[in-house]
MIKE-748789 format. One record per atom (N, C-alpha, C): x, y, z; residue in three letters. Coordinates in pm, whole numbers, plus 50000, padded with zeros to 5 digits. Layout:
<pts>
XYZALA ...
</pts>
This chain:
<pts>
602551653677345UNK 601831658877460UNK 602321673077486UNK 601201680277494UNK 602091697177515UNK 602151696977670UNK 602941710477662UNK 603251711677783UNK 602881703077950UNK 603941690477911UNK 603481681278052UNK 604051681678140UNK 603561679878272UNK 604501683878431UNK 604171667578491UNK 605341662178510UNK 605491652278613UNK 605051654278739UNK 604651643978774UNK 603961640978904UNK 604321633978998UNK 604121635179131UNK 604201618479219UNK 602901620879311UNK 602211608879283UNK 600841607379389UNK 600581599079408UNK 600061594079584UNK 599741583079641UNK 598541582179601UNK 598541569179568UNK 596771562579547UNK 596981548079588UNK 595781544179675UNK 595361530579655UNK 595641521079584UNK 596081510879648UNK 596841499279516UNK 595281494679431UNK 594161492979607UNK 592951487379516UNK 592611495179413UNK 592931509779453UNK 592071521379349UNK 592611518779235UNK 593871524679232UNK 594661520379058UNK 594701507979015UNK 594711497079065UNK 594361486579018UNK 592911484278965UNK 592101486879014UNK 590781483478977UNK 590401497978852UNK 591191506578834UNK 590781517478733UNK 591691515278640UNK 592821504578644UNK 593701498878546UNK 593091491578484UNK 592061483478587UNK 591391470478461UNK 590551477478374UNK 589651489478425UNK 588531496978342UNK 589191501178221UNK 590391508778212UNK 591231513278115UNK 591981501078000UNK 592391497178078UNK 593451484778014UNK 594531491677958UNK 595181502378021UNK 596181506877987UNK 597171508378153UNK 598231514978134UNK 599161520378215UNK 598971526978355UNK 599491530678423UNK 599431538078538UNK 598981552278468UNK 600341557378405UNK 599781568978344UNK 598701577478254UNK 598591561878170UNK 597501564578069UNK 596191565278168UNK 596261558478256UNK 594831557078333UNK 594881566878436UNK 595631572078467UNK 596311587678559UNK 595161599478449UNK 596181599078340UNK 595581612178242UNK 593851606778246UNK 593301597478203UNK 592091598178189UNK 591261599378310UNK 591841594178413UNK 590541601178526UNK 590851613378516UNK 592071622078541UNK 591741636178500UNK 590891642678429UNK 591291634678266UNK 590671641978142UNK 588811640278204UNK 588191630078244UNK 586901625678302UNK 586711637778428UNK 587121639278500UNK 587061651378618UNK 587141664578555UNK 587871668778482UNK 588071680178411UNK 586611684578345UNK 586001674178279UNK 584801673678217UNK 583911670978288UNK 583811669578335UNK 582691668078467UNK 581931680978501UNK 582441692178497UNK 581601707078520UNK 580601707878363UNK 581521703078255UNK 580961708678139UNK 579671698578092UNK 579941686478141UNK 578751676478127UNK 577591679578238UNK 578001682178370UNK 577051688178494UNK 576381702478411UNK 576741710278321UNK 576241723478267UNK 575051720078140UNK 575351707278065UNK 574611700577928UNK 573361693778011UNK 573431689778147UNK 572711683378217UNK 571711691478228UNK 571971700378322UNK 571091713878376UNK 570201722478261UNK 571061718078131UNK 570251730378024UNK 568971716177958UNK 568851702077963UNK 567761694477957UNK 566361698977969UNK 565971701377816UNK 564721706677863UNK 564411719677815UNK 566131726177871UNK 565361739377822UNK 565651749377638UNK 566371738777602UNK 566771739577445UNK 565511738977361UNK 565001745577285UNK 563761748077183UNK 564531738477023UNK 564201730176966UNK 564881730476849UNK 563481733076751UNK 563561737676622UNK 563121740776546UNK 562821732576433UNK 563491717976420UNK 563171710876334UNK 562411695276401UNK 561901690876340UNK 561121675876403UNK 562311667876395UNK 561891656576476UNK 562441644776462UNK 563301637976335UNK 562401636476226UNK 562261630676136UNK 563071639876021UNK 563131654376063UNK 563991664875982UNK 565621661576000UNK 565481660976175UNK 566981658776229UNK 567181646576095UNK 566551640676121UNK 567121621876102UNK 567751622975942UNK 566861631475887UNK 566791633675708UNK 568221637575694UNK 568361649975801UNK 569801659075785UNK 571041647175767UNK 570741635775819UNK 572401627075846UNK 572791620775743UNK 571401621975620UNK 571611609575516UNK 572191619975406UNK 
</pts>
């Protein structure tokens, strides 16, 4: 892990408990991932907004060709 800074933060027993079961990991492990999920949250809100307005140039059926 690069450069990591310890923490102490109050949360909800219900909250971390119930985002422990979603995870099935640790306090911490499930600490880092709502972060890592919030952090990303602007950049997924930005992929949202551009819906629609992306032109692609190949059909359907071109995309599909490209994977094989």
């Amino acid at each position: 892990m690069e450069n990591a800074k310890k923490i102490t933060v109050e949360v909800s027993e219900d909250l971390l408990r119930s985002a422990q079961v979603q995870t099935g990991k640790g306090i911490s492990e499930t600490v880092r991932r709502g972060l890592k999920l919030l952090a990303a949250a602007q950049s997924y809100k930005q992929l949202r907004e551009m819906k629609g307005k992306t032109k692609f140039f190949k059909t359907y059926d071109e995309l599909k060709h490209d994977r094989q």
